[in-house]
N, C-alpha and C positions, 0 to 999 in steps of 0.2 A: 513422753520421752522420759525415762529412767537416767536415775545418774549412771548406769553401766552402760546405755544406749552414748549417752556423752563423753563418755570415759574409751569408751572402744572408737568412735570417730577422731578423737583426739590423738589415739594411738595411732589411728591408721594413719592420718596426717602428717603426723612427725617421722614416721616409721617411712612415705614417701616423700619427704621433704628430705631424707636422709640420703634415699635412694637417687633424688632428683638432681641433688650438691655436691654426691661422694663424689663419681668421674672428673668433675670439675674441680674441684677442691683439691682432690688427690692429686694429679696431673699438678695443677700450679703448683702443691709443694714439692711432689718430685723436682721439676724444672729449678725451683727456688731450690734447693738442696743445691743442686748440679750447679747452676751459676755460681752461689755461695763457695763451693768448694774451689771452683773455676778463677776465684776473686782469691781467693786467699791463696791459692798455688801463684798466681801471677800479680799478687796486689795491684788490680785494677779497681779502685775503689768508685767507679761510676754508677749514678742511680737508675739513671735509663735501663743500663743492663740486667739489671733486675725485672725491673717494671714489662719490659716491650716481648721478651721470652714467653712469660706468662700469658699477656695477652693474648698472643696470638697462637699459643701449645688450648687457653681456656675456649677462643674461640673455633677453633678446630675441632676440641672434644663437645662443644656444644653443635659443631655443625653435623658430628657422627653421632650423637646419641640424641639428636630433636625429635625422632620417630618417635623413639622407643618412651621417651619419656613425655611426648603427646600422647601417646597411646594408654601410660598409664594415668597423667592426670585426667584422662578423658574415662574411662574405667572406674577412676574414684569419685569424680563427681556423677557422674549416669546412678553410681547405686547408691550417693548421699542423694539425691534427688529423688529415686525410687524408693527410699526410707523415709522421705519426706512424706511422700504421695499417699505411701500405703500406714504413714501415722504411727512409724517406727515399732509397728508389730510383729 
């Protein structure tokens, strides 16, 4: 295994670890925007309201994209493992 063989697994990783967290990350800050604005038109300075929006906006976008994003960490380790096998040639 070469430092480029390292270097490019380390890419692909972060590159789907990006993939895997945007949906969800993005959505809770949309929602966070929205409440925040929502708070400050109506000075309802409550923490729940923040908090429980998110929750359940992050686990909805996890309950629609769990396919798609099994499928791809299952894709990434099948061919880190196939590089394993074959001695990263």
């Amino acid at each position: 295994m070469t430092e480029g063989d390292a270097l490019e697994i380390v890419q692909q990783a972060i590159w789907l670890t990006i993939v895997l967290a945007g949906p969800v990350v993005g959505s809770a800050m949309v929602i966070g925007v929205g409440v925040a604005f929502f708070q400050a038109l109506t000075q309802i300075q409550e923490m729940t309201l923040t908090f429980v929006p998110k929750l359940i906006v992050g686990f909805l976008i996890i309950l629609l994209t769990g396919s798609y994003s099994g499928s791809l960490l299952k894709v990434f380790t099948e061919q880190l493992y196939l590089r394993i096998a074959l001695g990263f040639k």
